[in-house]
N, C-alpha and C positions, 0 to 999 in steps of 0.2 A: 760301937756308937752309931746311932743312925743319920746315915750321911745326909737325912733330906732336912729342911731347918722347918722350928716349927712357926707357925703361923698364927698369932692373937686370933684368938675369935672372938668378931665386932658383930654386932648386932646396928642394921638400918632402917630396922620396926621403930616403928611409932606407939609408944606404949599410950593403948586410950584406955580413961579410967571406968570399972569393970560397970558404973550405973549407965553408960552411953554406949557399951560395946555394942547391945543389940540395935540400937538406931541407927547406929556409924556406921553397920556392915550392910545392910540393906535398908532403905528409907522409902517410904510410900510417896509417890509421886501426887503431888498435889496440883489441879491446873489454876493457871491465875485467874483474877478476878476481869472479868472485860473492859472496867472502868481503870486498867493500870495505868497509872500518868508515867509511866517509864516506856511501858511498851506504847502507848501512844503520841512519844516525845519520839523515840527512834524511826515509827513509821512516818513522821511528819518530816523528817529531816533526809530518810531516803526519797522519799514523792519530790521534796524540793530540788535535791541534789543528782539524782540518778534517774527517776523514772520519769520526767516530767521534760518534756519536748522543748524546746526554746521557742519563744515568739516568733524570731523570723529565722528565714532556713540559714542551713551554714554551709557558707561559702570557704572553700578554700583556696587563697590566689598563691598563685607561683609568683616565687620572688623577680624583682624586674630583671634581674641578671639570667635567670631559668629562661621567662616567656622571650627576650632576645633571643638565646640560644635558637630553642625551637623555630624562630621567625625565618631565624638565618641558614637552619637546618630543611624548612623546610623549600629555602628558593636558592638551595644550593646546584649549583651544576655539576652532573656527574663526571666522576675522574678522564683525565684524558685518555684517550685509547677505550675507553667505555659509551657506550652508544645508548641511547633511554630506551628502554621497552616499550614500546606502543605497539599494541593491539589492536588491529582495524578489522573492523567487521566487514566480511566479504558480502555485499549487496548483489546478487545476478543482475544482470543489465532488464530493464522491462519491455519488454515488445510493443508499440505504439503505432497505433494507426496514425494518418495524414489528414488532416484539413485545410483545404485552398478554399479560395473565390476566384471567380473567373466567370466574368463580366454579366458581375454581382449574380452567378449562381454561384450555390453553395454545396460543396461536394465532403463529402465523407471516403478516404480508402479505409480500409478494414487493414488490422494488423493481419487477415489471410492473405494478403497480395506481399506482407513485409518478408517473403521467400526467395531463394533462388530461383526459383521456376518460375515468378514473376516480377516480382520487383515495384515499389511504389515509385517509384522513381519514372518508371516504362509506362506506370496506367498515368502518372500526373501527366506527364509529356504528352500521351497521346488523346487521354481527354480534351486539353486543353486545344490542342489540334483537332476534336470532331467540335468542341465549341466554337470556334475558328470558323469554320465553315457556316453555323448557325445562325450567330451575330453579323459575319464580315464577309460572307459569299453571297452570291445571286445564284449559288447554284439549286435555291428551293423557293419557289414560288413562294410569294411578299404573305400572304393570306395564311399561309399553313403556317410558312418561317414564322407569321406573330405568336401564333397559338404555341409553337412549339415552346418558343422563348418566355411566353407569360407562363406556364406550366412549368419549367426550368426554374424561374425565378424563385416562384412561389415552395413548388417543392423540395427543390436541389434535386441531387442524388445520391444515393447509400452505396457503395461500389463494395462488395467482395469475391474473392479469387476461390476458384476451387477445381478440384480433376476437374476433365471436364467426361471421365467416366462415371462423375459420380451424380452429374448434373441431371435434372429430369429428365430431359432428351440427351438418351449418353450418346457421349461422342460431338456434342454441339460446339462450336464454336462459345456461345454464352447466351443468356437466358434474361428475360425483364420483365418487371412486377410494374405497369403504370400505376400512377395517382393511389400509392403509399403511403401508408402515416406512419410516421412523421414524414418522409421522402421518397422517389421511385427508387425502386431497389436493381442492382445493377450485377448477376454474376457472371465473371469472366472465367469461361474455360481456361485448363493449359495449353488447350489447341489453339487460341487464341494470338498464344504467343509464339508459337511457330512457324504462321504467314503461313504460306503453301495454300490451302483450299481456303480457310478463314479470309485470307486477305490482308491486306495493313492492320496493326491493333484499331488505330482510330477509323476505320471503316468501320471496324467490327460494333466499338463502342456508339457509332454515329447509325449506324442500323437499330442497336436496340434505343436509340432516345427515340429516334422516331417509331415505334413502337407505340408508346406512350400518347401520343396524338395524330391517331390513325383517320385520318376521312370516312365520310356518314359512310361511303360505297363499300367500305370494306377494303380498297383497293392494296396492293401489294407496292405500296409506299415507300417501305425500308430499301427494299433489292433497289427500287429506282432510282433514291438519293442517295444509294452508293456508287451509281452509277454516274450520276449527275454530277456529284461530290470529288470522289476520286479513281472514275474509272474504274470502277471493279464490278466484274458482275457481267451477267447477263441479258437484266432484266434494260427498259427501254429508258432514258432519263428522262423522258417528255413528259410522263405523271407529275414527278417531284420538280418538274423547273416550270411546267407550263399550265397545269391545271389546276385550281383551287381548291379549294375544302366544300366545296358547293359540288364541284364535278365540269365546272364551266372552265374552258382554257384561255390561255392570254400567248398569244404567239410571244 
C-alpha cells in the first residue's frame, strides 16, 4: 500500500466562457478621452490637497515647555570644576610713534626712535630741553631767537632715528631738512646717543634747529649756540648771543 496519502485535485482557475476567452487573455488598450470628468475630478483634488502652496508660510513653534528648556540651556553655567572655553585672538602689540607740544610747537617722534638704541622717551626729554633754551634762555640773540621760534611754531618738527652709518654724512651725529612740508625733518644718529664727540642729545638736536634759520652771511650759527647754550663746542658763542640776523652786534 502506498504510504504517501492522496491529495484532491482542486482546480483555482477561473473558468471564463469560451466567447470572451480571446478578449479576457489580452485586450487592446484604449487611451481616454481628454474631456474625462473622472480624470479631471482626481487632478483637481490633488492641485488642492497636495501640490498647491499654502497662502502664508508655515511656521512651526516649539511648545512653550521646549523653548523654556532651550532658554535655560542656553544661560546655563558650566559644571563646577569645568572652566568655559574662550578663545582670544592674539593681537601683536603695534609700534607707535609720539606726539607732544612744547611751547605750542608741535613735534612728531617716529616709531624709528621707539628702539633700544634710542628711545622716545630720551628724544622727548631732550627735545624739550633744546626748546628750553629757545623759548626761556638769553643764550641766542632776541632777533634770530624770534625767527627761530616763528618757524618752529608754524612748522613743528618730524623727528626720526636712524644708524647714523647709514645717514647721508655716515658717521654724523644727525642731519636736518629746513622749511619741510608738512614740518622740518629732524634725523637723529645712533652716535647721537652716545655723548662722547656728539655732545649732550639736546645740544645735538638744538644745533640742527638752528639749521633751519641760518643768517643772510651764511655764518656758522649752529657750532655757536652750542656753545652759548650748553657749553659745547669749540666754536666762539659771541655769533649766537650778540649778533643779529642783519650781522650788526648788540654787546
Amino acid at each position: 500500500m502506498d504510504a504517501r496519502k492522496t491529495i484532491p485535485e482542486t482546480s483555482t482557475a477561473t473558468t471564463i466562457p469560451a466567447a470572451d476567452a480571446a478578449t479576457a487573455i489580452r485586450r487592446k488598450a484604449v487611451i481616454a478621452s481628454e474631456t474625462n470628468p473622472l480624470e479631471d475630478e482626481v487632478d483637481e483634488k490633488a492641485d488642492r490637497r497636495v501640490m498647491r502652496m499654502p497662502e502664508s508660510p508655515f511656521v512651526q513653534r516649539k511648545c512653550a515647555a521646549c523653548e523654556e528648556e532651550d532658554k535655560t540651556a542656553q544661560h546655563r553655567p558650566p559644571a563646577k570644576g569645568i572652566a568655559p572655553f574662550i578663545q582670544r585672538q592674539v593681537v601683536p602689540p603695534v609700534r607707535q610713534g609720539r606726539r607732544f607740544k612744547h611751547h605750542d610747537v608741535n613735534v612728531l617722534i617716529r616709531t624709528s626712535c621707539d628702539d633700544a638704541a634710542f628711545g622716545l622717551d630720551k628724544v622727548e626729554e631732550a627735545f624739550k630741553r633744546a626748546l628750553d633754551k629757545i623759548f626761556l634762555s638769553d643764550c641766542i640773540e632776541a632777533s634770530r631767537r624770534r625767527a627761530i621760534q616763528a618757524n618752529l611754531k608754524k612748522n613743528g618738527y618730524d623727528v626720526r632715528c636712524l644708524d647714523s652709518a647709514r645717514l647721508v654724512n655716515a658717521g654724523a651725529c644727525a642731519e636736518s631738512t629746513g622749511f619741510s612740508i608738512p614740518a622740518n625733518i629732524l634725523t637723529l644718529g645712533s652716535e647721537a646717543f652716545k655723548g662722547g664727540s656728539c655732545g649732550d642729545l639736546a645740544s645735538t638736536i638744538l644745533h640742527e634747529i638752528i639749521h633751519v634759520t641760518r643768517g643772510r652771511f651764511q655764518e656758522d650759527l649752529s657750532g655757536s649756540c652750542e656753545a652759548s647754550c650748553f657749553g659745547f663746542g669749540s666754536a666762539s658763542p659771541d655769533l649766537c648771543k650778540n649778533i643779529d640776523v642783519f650781522g650788526n652786534k648788540h654787546p
